[in-house]
C-alpha positions in Angstrom: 0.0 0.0 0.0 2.9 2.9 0.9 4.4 1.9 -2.0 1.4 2.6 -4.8 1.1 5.7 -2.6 4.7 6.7 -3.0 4.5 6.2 -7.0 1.3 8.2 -7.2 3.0 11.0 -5.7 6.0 10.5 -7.8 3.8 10.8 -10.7 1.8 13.8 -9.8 5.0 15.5 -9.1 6.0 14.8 -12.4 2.9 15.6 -14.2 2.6 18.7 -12.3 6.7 19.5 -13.3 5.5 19.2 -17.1 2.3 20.9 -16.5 4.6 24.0 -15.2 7.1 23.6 -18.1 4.6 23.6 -20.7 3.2 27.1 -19.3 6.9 28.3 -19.0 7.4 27.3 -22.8 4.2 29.0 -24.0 4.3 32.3 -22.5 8.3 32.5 -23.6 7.1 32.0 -26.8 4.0 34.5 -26.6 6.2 36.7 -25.3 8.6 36.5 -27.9 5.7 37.0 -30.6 4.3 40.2 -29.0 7.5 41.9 -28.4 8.7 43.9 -31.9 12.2 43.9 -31.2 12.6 40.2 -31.0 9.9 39.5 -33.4 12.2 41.9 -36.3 15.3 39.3 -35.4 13.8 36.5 -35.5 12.3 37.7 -38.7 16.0 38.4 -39.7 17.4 35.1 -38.9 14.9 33.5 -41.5 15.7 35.9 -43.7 12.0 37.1 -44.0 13.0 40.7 -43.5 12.6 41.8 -47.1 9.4 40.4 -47.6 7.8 42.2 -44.3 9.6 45.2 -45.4 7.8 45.9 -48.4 
């Protein structure tokens, strides 16, 4: 019995690590999309910059 218990805390822990992780991934990345600055170099790096240019 303590050990089912000990491996469903295990895995909450863990599904609560990813749960944090994903929200930490997808507000860096809205973040990135909403400000200009970094939005204009990463349009740069794939060399798009022409294109939303003209």
């Amino acid at each position: 019995m303590r050990t089912i218990k000990k491996n469903d805390e295990c895995h909450n822990k863990t599904t609560t690590n990813f749960e944090q992780w994903f929200l930490h991934q997808f507000l860096l990345l809205k973040n990135i999309l909403n400000n200009k600055t970094i939005k204009e170099q990463f349009v740069i790096i794939n060399g798009w910059k022409q294109e939303v240019l003209e």
